[in-house]
C-alpha positions in Angstrom: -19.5 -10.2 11.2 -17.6 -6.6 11.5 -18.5 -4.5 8.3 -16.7 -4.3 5.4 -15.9 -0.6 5.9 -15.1 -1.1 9.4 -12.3 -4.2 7.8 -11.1 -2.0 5.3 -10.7 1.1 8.0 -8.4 -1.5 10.1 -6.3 -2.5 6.9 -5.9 0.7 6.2 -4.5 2.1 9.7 -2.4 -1.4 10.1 -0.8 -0.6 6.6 -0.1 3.1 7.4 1.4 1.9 10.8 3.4 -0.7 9.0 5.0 2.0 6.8 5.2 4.3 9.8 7.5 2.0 11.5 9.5 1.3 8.8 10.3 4.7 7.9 11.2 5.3 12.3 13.5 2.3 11.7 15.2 3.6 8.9 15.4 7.4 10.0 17.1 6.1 13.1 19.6 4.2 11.3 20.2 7.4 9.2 21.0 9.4 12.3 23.2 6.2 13.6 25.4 6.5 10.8 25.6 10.5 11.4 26.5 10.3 14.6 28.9 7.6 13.7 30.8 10.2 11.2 30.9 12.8 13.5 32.4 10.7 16.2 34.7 9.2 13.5 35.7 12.5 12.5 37.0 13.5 15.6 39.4 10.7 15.4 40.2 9.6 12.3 42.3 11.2 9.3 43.8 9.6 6.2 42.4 7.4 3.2 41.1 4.8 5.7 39.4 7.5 7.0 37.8 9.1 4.0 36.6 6.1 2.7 34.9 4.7 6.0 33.0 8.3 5.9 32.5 7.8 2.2 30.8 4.4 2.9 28.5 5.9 5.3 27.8 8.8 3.3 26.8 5.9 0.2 24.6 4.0 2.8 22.9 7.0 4.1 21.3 7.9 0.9 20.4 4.2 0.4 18.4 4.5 3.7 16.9 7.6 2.6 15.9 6.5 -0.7 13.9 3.7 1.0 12.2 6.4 3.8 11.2 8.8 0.2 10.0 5.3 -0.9 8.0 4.6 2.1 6.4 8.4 2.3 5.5 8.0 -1.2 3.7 4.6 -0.3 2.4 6.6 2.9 1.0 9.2 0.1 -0.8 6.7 -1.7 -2.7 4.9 0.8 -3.9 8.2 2.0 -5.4 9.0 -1.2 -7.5 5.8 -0.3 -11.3 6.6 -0.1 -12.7 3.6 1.8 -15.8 4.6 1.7 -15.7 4.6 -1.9 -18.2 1.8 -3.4 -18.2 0.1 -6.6 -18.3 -3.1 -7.8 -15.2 -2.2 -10.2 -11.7 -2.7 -8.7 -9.6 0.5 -7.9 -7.3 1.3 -5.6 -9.1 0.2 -1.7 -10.9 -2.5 -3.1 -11.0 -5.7 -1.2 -11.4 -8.4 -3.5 -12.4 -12.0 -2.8 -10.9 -14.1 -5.8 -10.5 -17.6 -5.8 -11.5 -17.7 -1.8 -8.3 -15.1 -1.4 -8.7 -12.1 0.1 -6.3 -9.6 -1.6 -6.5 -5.8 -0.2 -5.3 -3.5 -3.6 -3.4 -0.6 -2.2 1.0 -1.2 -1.6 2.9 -4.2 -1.6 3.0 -5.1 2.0 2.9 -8.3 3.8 0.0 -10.4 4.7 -2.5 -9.1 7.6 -5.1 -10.9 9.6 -8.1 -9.1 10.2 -11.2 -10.6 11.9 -10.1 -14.3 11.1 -9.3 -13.4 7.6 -5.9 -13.5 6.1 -5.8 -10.9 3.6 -2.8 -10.1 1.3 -2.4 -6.1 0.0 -1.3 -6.0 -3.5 0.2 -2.9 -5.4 -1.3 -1.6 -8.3 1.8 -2.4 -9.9 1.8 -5.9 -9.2 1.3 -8.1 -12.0 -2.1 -9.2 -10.6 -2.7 -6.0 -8.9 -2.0 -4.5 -12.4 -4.5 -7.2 -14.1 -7.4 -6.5 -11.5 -7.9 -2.9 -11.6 -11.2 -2.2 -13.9 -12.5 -5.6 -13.1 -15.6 -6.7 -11.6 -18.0 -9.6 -10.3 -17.3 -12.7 -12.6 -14.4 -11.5 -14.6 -11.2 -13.7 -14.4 -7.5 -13.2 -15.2 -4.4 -15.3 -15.0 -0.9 -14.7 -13.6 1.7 -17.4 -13.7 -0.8 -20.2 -15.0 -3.1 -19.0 -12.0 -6.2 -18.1 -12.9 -7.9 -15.8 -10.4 -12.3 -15.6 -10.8 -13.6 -12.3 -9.1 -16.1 -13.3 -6.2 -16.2 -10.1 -4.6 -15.6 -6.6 -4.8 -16.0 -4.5 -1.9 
């Protein structure tokens, strides 16, 4: 079996590439809509006009509200040591509970590494939230669920 570090290195590089691309998705929809105002500038004037451009100025800073959102998750998961070892849960623990693999570091969809689905929970999750400071044999419950700590790696 590939080591733990070695798991957690590859969760951590498929999360940051995760963001990576969603911030490249949104910046190029961001320049989409420039370009689109500066063509519909050249031939447009009038109400119907201003409030086509008003409605892509409103959507821009939608888009980049999400990209400073995805930096700031970028941010974070940098901050991850993985090296880091303790048997109490902080932010890069993997955590077996219940025969679940849950990865604490951003909210980001499930991943599969080495045969092992493994789902990343934010620290601001409610069971994120409820697992950081545990350890080995402690338990808590979200939505009637209760959750037993098998690991912490």
């Amino acid at each position: 079996m590939v080591s733990f570090f070695i798991m957690k290195e590859e969760l951590l590089q498929l999360h940051l590439q995760m963001l990576q691309d969603k911030i490249d998705a949104f910046q190029d929809r961001v320049e989409a809509l420039s370009e689109d105002a500066k063509n519909d500038a050249k031939s447009s004037a009038g109400d119907k006009h201003e409030t086509a451009l008003s409605m892509m100025h409103i959507e821009q800073e939608k888009l980049s509200a999400k990209i400073n959102e995805y930096v700031t998750q970028q941010q974070e998961l940098l901050r991850i040591d993985i090296s880091r070892k303790s048997e109490i849960i902080a932010l890069g623990s993997l955590i077996q509970a219940n025969d679940l693999w849950f990865f604490l570091s951003s909210a980001l969809p499930k991943v599969n590494v080495n045969n092992l689905a493994i789902y990343s929970l934010s620290k601001f999750s409610p069971l994120g939230s409820l697992l950081l400071g545990k350890t080995i044999g402690d338990e808590v419950v979200v939505n009637n669920v209760k959750y037993k700590i098998q690991q912490v790696l």
